[in-house]
C-alpha positions in Angstrom: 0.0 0.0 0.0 1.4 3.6 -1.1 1.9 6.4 1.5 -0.9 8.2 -0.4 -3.2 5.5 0.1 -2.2 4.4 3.8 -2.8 8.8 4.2 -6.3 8.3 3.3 -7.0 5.3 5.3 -5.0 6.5 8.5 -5.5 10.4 8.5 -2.4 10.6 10.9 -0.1 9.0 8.5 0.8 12.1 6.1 2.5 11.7 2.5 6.2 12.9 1.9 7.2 15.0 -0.9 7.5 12.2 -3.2 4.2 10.9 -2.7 2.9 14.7 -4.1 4.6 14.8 -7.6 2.6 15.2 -10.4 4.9 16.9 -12.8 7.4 15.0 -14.9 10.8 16.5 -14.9 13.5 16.2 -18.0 17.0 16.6 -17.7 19.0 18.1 -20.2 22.5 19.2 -21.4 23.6 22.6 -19.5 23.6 24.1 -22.9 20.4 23.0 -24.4 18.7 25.1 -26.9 15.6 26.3 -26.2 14.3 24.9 -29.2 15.8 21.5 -28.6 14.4 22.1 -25.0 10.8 22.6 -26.0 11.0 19.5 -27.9 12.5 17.3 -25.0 9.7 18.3 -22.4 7.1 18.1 -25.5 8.7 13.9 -25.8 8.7 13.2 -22.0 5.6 14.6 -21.6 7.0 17.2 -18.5 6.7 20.2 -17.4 9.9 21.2 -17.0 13.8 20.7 -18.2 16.8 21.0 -15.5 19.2 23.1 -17.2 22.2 23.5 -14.9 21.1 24.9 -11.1 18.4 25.9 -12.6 14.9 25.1 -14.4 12.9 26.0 -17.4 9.5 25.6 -17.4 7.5 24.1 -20.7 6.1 28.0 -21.1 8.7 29.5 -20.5 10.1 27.3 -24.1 7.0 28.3 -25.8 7.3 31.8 -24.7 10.9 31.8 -26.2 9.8 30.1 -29.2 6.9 32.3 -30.2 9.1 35.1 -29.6 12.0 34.4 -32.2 14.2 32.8 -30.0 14.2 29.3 -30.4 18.4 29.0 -30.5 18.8 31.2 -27.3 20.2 28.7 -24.3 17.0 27.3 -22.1 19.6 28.0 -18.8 18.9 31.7 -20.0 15.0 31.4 -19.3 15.4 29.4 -16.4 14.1 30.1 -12.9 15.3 29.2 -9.7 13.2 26.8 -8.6 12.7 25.5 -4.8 13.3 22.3 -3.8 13.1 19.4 -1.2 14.0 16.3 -0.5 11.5 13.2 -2.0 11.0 12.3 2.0 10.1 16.0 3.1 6.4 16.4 4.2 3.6 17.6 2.9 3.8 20.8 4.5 7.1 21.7 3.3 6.0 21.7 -0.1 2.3 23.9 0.2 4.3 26.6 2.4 6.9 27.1 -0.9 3.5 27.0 -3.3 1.8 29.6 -1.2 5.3 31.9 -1.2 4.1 32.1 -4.9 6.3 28.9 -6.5 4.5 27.3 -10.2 5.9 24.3 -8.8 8.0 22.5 -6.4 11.3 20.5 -7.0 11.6 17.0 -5.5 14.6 15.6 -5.5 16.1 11.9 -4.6 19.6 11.0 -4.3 20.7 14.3 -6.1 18.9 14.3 -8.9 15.4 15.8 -9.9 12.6 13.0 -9.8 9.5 15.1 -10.7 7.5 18.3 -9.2 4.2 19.4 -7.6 2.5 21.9 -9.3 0.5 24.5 -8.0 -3.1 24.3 -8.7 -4.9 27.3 -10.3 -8.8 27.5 -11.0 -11.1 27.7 -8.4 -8.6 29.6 -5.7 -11.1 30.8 -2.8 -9.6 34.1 -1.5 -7.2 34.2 1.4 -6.9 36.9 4.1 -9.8 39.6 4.1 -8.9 43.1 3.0 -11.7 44.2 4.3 -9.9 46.1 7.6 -7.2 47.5 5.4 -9.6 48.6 3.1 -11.9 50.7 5.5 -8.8 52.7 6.9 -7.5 53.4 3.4 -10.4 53.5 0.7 -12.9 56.6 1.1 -16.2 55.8 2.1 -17.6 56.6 -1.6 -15.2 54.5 -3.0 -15.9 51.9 -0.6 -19.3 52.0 -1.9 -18.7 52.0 -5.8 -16.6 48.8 -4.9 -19.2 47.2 -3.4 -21.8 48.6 -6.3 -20.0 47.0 -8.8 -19.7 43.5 -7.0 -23.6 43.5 -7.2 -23.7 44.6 -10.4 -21.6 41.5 -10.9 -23.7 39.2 -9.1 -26.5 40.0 -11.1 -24.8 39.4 -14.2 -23.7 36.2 -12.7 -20.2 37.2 -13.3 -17.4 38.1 -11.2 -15.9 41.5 -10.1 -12.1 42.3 -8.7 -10.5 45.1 -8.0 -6.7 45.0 -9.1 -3.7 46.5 -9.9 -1.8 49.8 -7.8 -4.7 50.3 -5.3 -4.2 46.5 -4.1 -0.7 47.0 -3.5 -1.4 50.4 -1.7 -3.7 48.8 0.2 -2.1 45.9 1.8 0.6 49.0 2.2 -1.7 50.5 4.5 -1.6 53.6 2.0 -4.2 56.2 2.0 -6.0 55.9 -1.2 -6.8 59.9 -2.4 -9.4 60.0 -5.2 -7.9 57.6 -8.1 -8.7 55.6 -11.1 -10.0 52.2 -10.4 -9.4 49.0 -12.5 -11.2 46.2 -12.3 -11.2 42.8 -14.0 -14.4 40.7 -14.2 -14.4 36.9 -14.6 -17.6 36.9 -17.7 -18.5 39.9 -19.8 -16.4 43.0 -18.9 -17.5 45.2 -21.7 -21.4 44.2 -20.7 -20.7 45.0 -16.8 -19.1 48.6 -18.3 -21.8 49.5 -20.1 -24.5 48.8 -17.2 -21.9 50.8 -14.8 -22.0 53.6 -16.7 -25.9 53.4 -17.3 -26.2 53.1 -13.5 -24.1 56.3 -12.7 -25.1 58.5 -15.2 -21.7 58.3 -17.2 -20.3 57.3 -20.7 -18.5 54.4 -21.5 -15.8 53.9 -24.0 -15.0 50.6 -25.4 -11.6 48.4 -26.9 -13.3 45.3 -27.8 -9.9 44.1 -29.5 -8.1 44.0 -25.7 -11.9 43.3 -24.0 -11.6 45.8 -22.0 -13.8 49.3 -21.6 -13.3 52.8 -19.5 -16.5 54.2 -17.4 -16.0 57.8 -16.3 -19.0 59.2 -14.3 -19.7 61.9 -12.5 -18.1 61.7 -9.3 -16.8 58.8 -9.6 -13.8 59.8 -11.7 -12.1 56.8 -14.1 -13.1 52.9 -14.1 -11.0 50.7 -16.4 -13.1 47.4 -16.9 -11.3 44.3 -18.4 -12.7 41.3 -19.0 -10.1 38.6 -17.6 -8.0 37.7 -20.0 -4.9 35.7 -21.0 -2.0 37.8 -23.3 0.4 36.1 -25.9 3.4 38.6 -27.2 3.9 37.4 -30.9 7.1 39.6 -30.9 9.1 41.1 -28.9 7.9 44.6 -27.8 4.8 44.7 -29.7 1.4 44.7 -27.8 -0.1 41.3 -27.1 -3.0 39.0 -28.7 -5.4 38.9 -25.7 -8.0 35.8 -25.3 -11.2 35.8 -22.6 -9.4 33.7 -19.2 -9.6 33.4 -15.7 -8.8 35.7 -12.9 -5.6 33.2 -12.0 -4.7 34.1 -15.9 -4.5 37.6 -15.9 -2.6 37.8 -12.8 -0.3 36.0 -14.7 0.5 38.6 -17.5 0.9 41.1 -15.1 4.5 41.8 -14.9 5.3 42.0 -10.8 4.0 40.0 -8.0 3.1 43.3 -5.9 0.8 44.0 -8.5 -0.4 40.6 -9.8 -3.4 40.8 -6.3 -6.8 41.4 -6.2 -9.9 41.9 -4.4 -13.4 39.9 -4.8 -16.1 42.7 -4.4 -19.4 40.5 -4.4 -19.3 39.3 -1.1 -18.3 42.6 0.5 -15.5 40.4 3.0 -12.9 42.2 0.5 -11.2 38.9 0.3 -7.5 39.1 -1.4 -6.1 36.8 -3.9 -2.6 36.5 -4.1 -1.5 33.3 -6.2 1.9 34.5 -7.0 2.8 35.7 -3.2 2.8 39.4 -3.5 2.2 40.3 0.1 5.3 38.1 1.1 6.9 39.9 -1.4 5.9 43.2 -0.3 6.4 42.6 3.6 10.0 41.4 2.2 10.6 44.8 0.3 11.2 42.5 -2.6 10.6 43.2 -6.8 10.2 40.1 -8.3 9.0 39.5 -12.2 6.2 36.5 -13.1 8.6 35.2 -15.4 12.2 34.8 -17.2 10.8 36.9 -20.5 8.8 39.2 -18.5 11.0 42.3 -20.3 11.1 40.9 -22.7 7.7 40.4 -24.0 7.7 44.3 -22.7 11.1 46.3 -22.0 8.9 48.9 -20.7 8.6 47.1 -17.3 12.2 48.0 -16.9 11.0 51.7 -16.6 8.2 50.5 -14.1 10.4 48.1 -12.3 13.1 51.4 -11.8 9.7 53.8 -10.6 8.5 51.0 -7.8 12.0 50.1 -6.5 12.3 53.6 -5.9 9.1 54.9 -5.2 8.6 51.4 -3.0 11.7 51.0 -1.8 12.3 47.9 -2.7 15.3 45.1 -3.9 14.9 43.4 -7.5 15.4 39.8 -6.6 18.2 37.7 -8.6 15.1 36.5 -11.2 14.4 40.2 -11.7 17.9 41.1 -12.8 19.0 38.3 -14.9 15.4 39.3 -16.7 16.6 42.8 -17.0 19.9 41.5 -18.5 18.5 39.2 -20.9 16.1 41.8 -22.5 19.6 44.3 -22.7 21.1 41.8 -24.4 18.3 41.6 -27.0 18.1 44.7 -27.9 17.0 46.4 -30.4 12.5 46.2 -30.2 11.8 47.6 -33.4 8.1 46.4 -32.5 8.4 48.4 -29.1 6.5 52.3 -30.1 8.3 55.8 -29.3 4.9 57.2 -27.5 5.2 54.3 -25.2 8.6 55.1 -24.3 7.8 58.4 -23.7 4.8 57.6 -21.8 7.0 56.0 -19.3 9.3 59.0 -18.9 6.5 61.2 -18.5 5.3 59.0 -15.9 9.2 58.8 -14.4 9.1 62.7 -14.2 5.8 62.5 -12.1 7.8 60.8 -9.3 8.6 62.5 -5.9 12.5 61.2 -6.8 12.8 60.8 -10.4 16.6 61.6 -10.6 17.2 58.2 -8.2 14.9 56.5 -11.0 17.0 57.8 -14.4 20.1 57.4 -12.5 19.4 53.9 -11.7 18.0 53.0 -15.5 21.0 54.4 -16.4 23.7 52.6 -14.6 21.7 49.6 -15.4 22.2 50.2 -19.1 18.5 50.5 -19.5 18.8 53.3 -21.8 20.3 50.9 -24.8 16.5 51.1 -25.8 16.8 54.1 -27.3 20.1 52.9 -29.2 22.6 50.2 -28.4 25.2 52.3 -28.8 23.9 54.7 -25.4 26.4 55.3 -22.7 25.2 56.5 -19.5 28.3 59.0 -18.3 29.1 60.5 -15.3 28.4 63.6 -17.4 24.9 62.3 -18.0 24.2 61.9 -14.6 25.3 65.4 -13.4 22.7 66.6 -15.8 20.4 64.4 -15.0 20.8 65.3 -11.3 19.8 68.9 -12.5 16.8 68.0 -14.6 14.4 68.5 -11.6 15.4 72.3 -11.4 15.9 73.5 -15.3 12.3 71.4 -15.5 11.1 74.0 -12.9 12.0 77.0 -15.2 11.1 75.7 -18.1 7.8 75.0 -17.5 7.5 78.3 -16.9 8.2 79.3 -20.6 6.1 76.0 -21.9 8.7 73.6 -22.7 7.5 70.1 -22.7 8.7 67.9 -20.0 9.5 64.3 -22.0 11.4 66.9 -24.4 13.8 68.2 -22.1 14.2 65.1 -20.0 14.9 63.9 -23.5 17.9 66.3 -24.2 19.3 65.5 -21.0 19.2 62.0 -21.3 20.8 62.2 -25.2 23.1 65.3 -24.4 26.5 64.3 -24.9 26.4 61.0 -26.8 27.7 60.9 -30.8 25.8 63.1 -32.8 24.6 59.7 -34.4 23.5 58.2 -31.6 21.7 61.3 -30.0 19.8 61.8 -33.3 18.8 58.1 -33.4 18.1 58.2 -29.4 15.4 60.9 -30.2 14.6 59.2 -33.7 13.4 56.5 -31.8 11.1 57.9 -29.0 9.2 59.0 -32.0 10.3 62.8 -32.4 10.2 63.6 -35.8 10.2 66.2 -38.6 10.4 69.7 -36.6 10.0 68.7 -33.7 13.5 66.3 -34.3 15.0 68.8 -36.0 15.0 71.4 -33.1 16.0 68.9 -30.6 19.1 67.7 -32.6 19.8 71.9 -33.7 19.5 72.1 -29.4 22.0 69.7 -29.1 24.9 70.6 -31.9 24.7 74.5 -31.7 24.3 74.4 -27.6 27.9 75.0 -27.4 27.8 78.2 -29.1 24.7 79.5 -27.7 26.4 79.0 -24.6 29.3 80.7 -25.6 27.3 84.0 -27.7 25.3 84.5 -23.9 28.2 84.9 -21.8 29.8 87.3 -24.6 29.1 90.9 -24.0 26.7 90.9 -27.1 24.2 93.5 -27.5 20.4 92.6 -25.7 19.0 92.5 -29.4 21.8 89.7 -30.5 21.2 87.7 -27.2 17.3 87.9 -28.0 17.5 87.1 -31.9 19.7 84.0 -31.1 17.2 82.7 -28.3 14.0 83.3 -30.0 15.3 81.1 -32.7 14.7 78.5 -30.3 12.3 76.4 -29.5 11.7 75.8 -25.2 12.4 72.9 -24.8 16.4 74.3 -26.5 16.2 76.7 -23.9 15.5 74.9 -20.7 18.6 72.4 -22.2 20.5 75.6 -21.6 19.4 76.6 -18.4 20.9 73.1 -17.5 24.1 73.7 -18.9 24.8 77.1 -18.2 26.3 78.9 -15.4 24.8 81.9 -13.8 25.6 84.8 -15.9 23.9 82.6 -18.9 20.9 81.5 -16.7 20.6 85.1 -15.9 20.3 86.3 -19.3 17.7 83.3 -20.0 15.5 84.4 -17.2 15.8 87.9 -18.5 14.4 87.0 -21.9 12.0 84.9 -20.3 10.5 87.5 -18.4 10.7 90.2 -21.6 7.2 91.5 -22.1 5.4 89.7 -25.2 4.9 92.7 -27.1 7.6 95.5 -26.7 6.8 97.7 -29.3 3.5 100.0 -29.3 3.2 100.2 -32.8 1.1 97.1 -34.7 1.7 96.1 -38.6 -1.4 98.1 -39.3 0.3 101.3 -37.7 3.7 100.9 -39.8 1.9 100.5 -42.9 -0.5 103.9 -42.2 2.9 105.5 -41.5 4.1 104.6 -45.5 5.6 100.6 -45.0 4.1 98.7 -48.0 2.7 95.4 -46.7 4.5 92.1 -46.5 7.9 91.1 -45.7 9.0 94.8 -45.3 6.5 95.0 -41.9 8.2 92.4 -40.4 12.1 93.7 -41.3 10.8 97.4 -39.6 9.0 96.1 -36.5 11.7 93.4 -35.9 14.1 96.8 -36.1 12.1 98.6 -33.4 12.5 95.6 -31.3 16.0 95.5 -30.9 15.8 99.1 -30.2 13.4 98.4 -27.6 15.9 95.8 -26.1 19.4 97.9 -26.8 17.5 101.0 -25.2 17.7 102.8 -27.8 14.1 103.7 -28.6 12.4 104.1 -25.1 8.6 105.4 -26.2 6.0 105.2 -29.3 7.4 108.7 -30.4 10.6 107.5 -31.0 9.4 104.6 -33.1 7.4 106.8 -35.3 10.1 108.8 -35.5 12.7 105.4 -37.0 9.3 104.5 -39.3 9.4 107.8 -41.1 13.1 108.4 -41.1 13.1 104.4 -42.8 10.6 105.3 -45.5 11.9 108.5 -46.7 15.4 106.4 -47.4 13.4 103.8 -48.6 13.8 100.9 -46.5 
């Protein structure tokens, strides 16, 4: 009679690690292929290959494959597994499941001899959120929650909240007014439309990723999803979503902190965490879902930068052999400027964003915009003074991803900095003012510290767009930030007399308006026409010499 067996007759007789595997385990070459891999697990009929120390799970292969990289080494998608002995109990293995683990390693004599899987589908919640959620969720929030579980119910569907606010949560963070998303386990775009019918609001709908946004009065932004499964079909592209289970779309989150939610139909507020985010929050620890994670999107390398800092927490070794593999693979042609953007916009929105860029940047993060980037220590002396020249040159309108932009691009080859900006999707003008910033910098820095003429100084910065100008409020001492901030705060219109008035007084119209009043301007600035009689006075004395 098995232990299994004996377990079931004699309830105090317990099975032993062994007795739990239910996951075949092949064992392959240290170098395998991934290719070759997929293939051996696909033969055995197992779950997973042992590829050194270390194990790569059957999606994981499939992952690789569908992803172009089918002659990368499996050991480079492999995870570090945990393991026990074939005569551990029972309890040994559930406490490393819980922690998060797809599976458990047994081991016998050395060697692998299969694995227990964690079981997905059907997960009842664990702890109640429902304490955590009464200090830190308004009371009208607390109430839409609960509005949309019934909602829910009477669809006979099922609501969760998820993403940021579940982490903040179980942070005992106050939640201020904030968007909401919530997945539901049957017809998201149906339970958004009845939301928005319910509170007075409109709904927007993107059937292709199943997912809808409900702003109503009052109740600000609700991002609805219908549960759903992602597959990445190249690297850095968005992903082919299907309809899934709540387990599944925790999955193709990319952290564990974020891969919780909360159940709103009973009201109890009851937390799923599958993947062991609250251990890994409690342990101030980042950890990726899987070995491809940025891969499949290099943008969680920005993200992943924002909560370690923000969060204060440690990548784990997974995290940063992730974040290595997906350097290694660059370029993403797939992989869109606006979203890179995006994600420095959002970077710029941080209370510390200069620990953020500073860290992307010594981690070689920045190769996204072009392999050839190299994050200097000059590079992070500017980028240390970002916060500051982005102070001033809001002021004067410059955008904020443009700037950070020239900071971030400022002193690479030319070729580089114009493909850098190239690729987070600035283009035409736009591109062509950045790259004029950075190649004629020097010598506006140079012509503003010369004793030129106010007129000269103006003409030369007017010329420029603001972003140009905040690059050289970063890069300038005083006496040039001085002069910047003096143009800056030069009236908009210096001269009293209007094209109409110049052509009454005998200017014939068209290019000749603009050559006279661009004349009284920089006698405005030099001083040396101080009222509107004197600028009548250089209109008449212009026309009777004729121009």
């Amino acid at each position: 009679m098995s232990v299994a067996k004996r377990a079931h007759a004699y309830p105090q007789a317990r099975p032993a690690a062994g007795d739990l595997v239910d996951v075949a385990v092949a064992t392959a070459p240290a170098g395998i292929a991934v290719g070759a891999a997929l293939e051996l697990v696909r033969k055995r009929d197992a779950r997973v290959v042992a590829a050194g120390e270390r194990y790569a799970l059957r999606e994981d292969l499939v992952r690789a494959g569908l992803l172009g990289l089918a002659d990368l080494r499996a050991a480079d998608v492999a995870r570090e597994l945990p393991a026990v002995d074939a005569r551990a109990g029972e309890v040994a293995v559930r406490r490393r499941l819980q922690a998060g683990a797809p599976l458990v390693v047994v081991r016998g004599r050395g060697a692998p001899v299969g694995a227990v899987a964690a079981r997905s589908g059907g997960r009842e919640p664990g702890a109640s959120a429902a304490a955590r959620v009464a200090r830190c969720v308004p009371s009208e929030t607390r109430a839409l929650l609960e509005s949309i579980g019934r909602l829910a119910g009477a669809q006979r569907a099922r609501a969760f909240l998820v993403g940021g606010t579940v982490r903040d949560v179980w942070r005992e963070t106050l939640i201020e007014r904030r968007d909401l998303d919530i997945v539901v386990e049957g017809d998201g775009l149906a339970l958004a439309r009845q939301l928005a019918r319910d509170l007075g609001g409109t709904v927007v709908e993107h059937a292709r990723f199943l997912t809808a946004t409900v702003e109503a009065p009052g109740a600000g932004r609700i991002d609805v999803a219908t549960a759903r499964s992602e597959r990445y079909e190249s690297r850095g592209a968005l992903p082919r979503v299907l309809p899934a289970t709540l387990d599944d779309d925790l999955m193709r989150r990319d952290f564990t902190i974020n891969a919780m939610a909360i159940e709103l139909q009973s009201g109890a507020f009851g937390l799923h965490d599958p993947l062991g985010g609250r251990m890994d929050l409690a342990a101030r620890r980042l950890r990726v879902l899987h070995p491809l994670s940025y891969v499949e999107d290099p943008t969680r390398t920005f993200r992943a930068a924002r909560y370690a800092t923000r969060l204060g927490l440690t990548p784990d070794r997974a995290a940063v052999r992730a974040q290595a593999l997906a350097l290694r693979l660059v370029p993403y042609p797939a992989l869109s400027g606006p979203r890179l953007v995006a994600e420095i916009e959002r970077i710029l929105a941080e209370a510390d964003p200069v620990t953020v860029l500073v860290r992307l940047g010594r981690a070689g993060v920045f190769r996204l915009l072009d392999a050839r980037y190299r994050f200097t220590g000059a590079t992070r002396h500017r980028v240390e003074g970002l916060p500051a020249a982005l102070a001033w040159a809001r002021g004067i309108g410059a955008p904020a991803a443009d700037l950070a932009a020239l900071t971030l691009v400022g002193g690479q080859a030319g070729s580089v900095a114009a493909a850098a900006l190239a690729r987070l999707a600035f283009a035409g003008e736009r591109h062509g003012h950045l790259v004029r910033a950075l190649d004629e910098g020097p010598a506006d820095l140079a012509a503003l510290g010369a004793a030129a003429a106010p007129s000269e100084r103006a003409r030369r910065l007017r010329e420029r767009v603001p972003a140009a100008l905040g690059w050289l409020w970063l890069n300038g001492d005083g006496r040039t930030r001085a002069v910047l901030e003096w143009y800056a705060a030069l009236a908009p219109r210096l001269v009293e007399l209007s094209g109409d008035d110049v052509v009454d007084l005998g200017v014939p119209r068209g290019p000749a308006v603009a050559r006279v009043l661009a004349e009284l301007r920089d006698g405005r600035l030099d001083g040396r026409l101080t009222s509107r009689a004197m600028e009548v006075e250089h209109v008449r004395r212009w026309t009777e010499n004729g121009g």
